[in-house]
N, C-alpha and C positions, 0 to 999 in steps of 0.2 A: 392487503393484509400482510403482517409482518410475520415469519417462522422464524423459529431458530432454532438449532440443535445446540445440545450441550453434552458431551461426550469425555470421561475419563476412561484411559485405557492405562494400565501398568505393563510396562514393556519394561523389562529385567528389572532393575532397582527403579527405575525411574517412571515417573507418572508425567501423562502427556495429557493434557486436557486439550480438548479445541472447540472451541466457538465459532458457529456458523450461523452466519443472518443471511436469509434471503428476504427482496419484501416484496417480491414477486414470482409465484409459481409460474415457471413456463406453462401455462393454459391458454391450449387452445381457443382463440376466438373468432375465426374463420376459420376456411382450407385453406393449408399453409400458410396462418397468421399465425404469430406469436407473441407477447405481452415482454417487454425488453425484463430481463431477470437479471441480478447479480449477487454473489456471495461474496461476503469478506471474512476471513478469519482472521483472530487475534492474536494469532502463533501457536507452534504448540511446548506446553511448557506445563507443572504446577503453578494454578493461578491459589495466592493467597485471596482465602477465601472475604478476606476484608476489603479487598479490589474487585472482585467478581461483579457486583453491580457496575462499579463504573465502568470495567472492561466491555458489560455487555452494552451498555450503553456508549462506547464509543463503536464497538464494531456496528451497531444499530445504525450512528451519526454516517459513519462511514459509508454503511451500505447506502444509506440515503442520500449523501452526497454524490454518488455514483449515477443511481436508480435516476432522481434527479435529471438529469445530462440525457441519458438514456430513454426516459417517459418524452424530452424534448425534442426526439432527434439527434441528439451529436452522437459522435462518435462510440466507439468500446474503449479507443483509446484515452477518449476523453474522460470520459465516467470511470476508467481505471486509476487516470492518473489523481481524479479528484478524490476519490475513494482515499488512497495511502495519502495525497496529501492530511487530510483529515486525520488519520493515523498518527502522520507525525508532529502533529498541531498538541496531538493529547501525551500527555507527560504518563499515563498508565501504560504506553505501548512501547517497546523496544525498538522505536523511530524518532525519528528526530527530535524536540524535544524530550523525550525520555527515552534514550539513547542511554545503553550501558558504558558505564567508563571505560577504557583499555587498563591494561596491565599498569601505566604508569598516570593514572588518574584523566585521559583529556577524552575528548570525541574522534571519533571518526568511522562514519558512516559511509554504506554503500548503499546500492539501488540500483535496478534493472529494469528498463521496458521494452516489450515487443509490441510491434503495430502486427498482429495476425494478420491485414490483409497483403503486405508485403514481405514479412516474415524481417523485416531488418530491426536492429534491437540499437539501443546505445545502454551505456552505464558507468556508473562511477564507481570508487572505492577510496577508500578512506579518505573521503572530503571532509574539514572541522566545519568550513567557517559558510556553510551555506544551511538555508533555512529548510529547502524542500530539498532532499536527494532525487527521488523520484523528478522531478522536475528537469532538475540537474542532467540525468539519465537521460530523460528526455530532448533536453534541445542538442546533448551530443547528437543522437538519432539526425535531430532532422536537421540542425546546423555544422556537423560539420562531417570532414570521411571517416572518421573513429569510432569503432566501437565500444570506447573504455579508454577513459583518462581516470589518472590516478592520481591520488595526494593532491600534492601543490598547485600540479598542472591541473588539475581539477577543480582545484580553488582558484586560481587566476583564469579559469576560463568562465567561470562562477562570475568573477568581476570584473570581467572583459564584454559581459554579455550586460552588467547590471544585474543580476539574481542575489537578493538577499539572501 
């Protein structure tokens, strides 16, 4: 079954919506069984209300892309990273293809993952020219001793690796 909350809050001037998919209630199904669950949000932000459907249907895509992984056995890291990539595949979501301009009109994206079972994380910042940040993030993590490459070097390590 799919849930989802949809919640507006007004914090001082500003309204903060957030979108939450789960498509799996942690329910119990033995002793000490659990059914794999994950939640994605769409940020929190005022969603124009002519975006709303597709938002919720991308974090829906998203969560499922995840849940997915998850229903199969892999990983959390796995089904996290397929989650945002799916995020930034959708031009509705403030990720990679619909990535907000900077100040002087271009791209540039960040992205952060942690593996919870070692607690070691990689990430980037403002990378233009790569497709999946999240990803990016990722093989800093497990290819090389860095926790965070930036710009350029972010980008050349982007196409030193082959990562569209």
């Amino acid at each position: 079954a799919c849930f989802f909350t949809y919640e507006s809050v007004q914090v001082s001037e500003v309204s903060v919506v957030v979108i939450s998919v789960s498509l799996c209630v942690m329910s119990e199904i033995g002793k000490n069984t659990f059914l794999p669950a994950i939640v994605v949000h769409g940020g929190a932000f005022t969603i124009d209300p002519s975006t709303f459907d597709a938002m919720l249907a991308g974090v829906k895509a998203a969560a499922g892309a995840g849940y997915t992984l998850l229903r199969d056995g892999r990983s959390a890291l796995d089904a996290v990273e397929a989650a945002v990539r799916s995020l930034e595949t959708d031009p509705v979501f403030d990720a990679g293809i619909g990535s907000v301009l900077n100040a002087d009109g271009a791209v540039e994206m960040d992205a952060v993952i942690v593996d919870g079972s070692n607690l070691k994380f990689g990430s980037v910042a403002c990378v233009s020219s790569v497709e999946h940040p999240v990803s990016l993030a990722r093989a800093v993590m497990e290819r090389t001793p860095h926790v965070m490459l930036v710009g350029a070097g972010a980008d050349r390590f982007s196409r030193e690796i082959g990562m569209p």
